[in-house]
N, C-alpha and C positions, 0 to 999 in steps of 0.2 A: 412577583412570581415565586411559587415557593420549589424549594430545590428538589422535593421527589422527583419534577415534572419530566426531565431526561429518564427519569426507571421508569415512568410510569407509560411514557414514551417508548422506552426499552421493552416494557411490557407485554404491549399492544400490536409492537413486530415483530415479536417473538411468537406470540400465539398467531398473529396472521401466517408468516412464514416457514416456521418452527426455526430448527439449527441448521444456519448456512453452512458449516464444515467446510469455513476459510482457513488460508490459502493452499490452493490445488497444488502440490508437490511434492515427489517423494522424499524429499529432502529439505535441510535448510541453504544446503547452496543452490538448489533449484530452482527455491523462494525468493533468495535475492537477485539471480539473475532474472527472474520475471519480474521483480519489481522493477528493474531497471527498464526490461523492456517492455511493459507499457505504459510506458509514459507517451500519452496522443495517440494511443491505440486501443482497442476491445482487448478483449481477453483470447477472442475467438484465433483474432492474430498473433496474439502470445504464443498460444497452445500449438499450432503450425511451426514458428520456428523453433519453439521449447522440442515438438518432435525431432526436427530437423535434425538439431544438434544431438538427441539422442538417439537417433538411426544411425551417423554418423560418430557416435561413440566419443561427442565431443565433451560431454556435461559432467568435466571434471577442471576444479582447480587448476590442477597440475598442466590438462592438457590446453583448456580455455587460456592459460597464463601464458603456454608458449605459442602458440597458437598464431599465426601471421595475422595482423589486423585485418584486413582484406579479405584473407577465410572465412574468421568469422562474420565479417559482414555479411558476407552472401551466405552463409548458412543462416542467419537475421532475418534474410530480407522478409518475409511475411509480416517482420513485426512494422516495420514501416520505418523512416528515418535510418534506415539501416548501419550505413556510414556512422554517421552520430552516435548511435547508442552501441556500437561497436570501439568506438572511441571512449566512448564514459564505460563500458564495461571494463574494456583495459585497462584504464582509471583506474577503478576501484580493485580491480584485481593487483595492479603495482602497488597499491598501498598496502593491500595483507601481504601481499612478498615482504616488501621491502619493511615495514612495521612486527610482522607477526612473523615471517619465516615460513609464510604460505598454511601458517597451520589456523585452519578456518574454527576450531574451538575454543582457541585463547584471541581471537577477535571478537567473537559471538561472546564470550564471557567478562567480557571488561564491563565495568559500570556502565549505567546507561545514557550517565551524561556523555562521557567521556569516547563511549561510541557511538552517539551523535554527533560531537562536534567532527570525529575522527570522519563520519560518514558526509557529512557536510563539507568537507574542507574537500571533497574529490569533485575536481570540476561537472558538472552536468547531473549530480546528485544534492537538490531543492529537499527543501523540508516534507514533501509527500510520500517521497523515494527514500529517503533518509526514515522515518516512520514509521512505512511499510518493512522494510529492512528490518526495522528494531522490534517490530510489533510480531510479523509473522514468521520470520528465519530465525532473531534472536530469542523468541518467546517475552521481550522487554515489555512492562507497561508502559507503549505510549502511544497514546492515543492520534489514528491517522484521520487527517480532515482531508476531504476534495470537494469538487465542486457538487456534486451531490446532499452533502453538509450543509454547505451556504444554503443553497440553494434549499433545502426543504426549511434549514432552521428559521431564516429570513422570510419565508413564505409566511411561516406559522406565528411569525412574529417574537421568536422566539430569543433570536440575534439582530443586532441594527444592518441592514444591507452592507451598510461599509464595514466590516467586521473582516479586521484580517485574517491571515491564517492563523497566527500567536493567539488573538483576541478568541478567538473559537477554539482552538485547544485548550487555553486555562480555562475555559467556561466550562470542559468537560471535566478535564481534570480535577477542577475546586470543588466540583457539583457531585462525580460519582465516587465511586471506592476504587482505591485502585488495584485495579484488578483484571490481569494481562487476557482472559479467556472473555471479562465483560467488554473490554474494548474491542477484543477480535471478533466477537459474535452484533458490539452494536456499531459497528463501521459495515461490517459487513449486510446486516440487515439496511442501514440507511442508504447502501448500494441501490440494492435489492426495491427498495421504494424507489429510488430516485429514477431508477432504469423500466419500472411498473407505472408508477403512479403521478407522481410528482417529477413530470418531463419538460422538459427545457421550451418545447409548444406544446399545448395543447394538453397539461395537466386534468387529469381526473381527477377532482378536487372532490365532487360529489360519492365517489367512491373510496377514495384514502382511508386506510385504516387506522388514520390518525386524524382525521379531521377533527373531531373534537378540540382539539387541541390547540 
């Protein structure tokens, strides 16, 4: 396989789609609190509690930080798991206090290793969550895989089924430029298929705008 094949792939959902103009936020701490919470959820339900909390003038640092666990739940709950990600939201919130002194641009500014591991070390924040963080709130190059990924690259033969998370990110990585606006426009495009075309039943294979491929 020669390595254009991910741009050339790039390519071909770009002119289907044009520019998704990911991730929906005014902000970059609006970015990471929606990363958080959708995890096992649409976007649809994101966007519900992302209101919530800013009806209720919650979608702040400062205020989310102090914020009784329990509050913010229930201003969650549209997202789903509400409890939970109310708890991993805390999480990650106690670590920029207690690391950073609540100041969310000397978090967002550290290396990108080094605020990965920082983002990974917070219970209930996995390498997808951790990614999206780095990718669409920090502006970081690094490239986010989900099951959309697998799922069309393995279709097309592109990745071995069993290909883990690691294994499909270095493939992107090694294969494209790095370049934090081409990973945020080709994550977002292979959404974009995966939720169109290439569906978990009942794939439009004969339609795909990448079936060549």
């Amino acid at each position: 396989m020669k390595n254009n094949t991910l741009l050339d792939i790039y390519q071909s959902l770009l002119s289907c789609f044009g520019p998704q103009k990911w991730w929906p936020g005014d902000s970059p701490f609006e970015v990471m609190v929606g990363a958080v919470l959708t995890q096992n959820t649409n976007w649809t339900n994101v966007s519900r509690a992302i209101e919530n909390l800013k009806r209720e003038n919650l979608l702040s640092f400062r205020v989310l930080h102090e914020l009784p666990q329990e509050v913010l739940a229930e201003n969650i709950r549209p997202a789903g798991y509400f409890n939970l990600k109310a708890n991993r939201l805390k999480n990650l919130l106690q670590l920029i206090a207690n690391d950073y002194g609540g100041n969310l641009s000397d978090f967002f500014s550290e290396e990108t290793s080094v605020l990965r591991e920082c983002l990974l070390n917070v219970k209930g924040i996995g390498p997808e969550t951790a990614d999206s963080i780095l990718l669409y709130a920090a502006g970081k190059p690094s490239f986010v895989v989900d099951t959309y990924t697998h799922r069309i690259l393995s279709r097309h033969g592109i990745i071995p089924e069993e290909s883990s998370y690691y294994d499909i990110q270095e493939y992107f990585v090694d294969t494209l430029p790095e370049d934090t606006q081409l990973y945020n426009e080709y994550h977002a495009l292979l959404v974009r298929l995966g939720k169109e075309y290439c569906k978990k039943g009942k794939p439009l294979c004969e339609e795909c705008p990448i079936k060549d491929f």
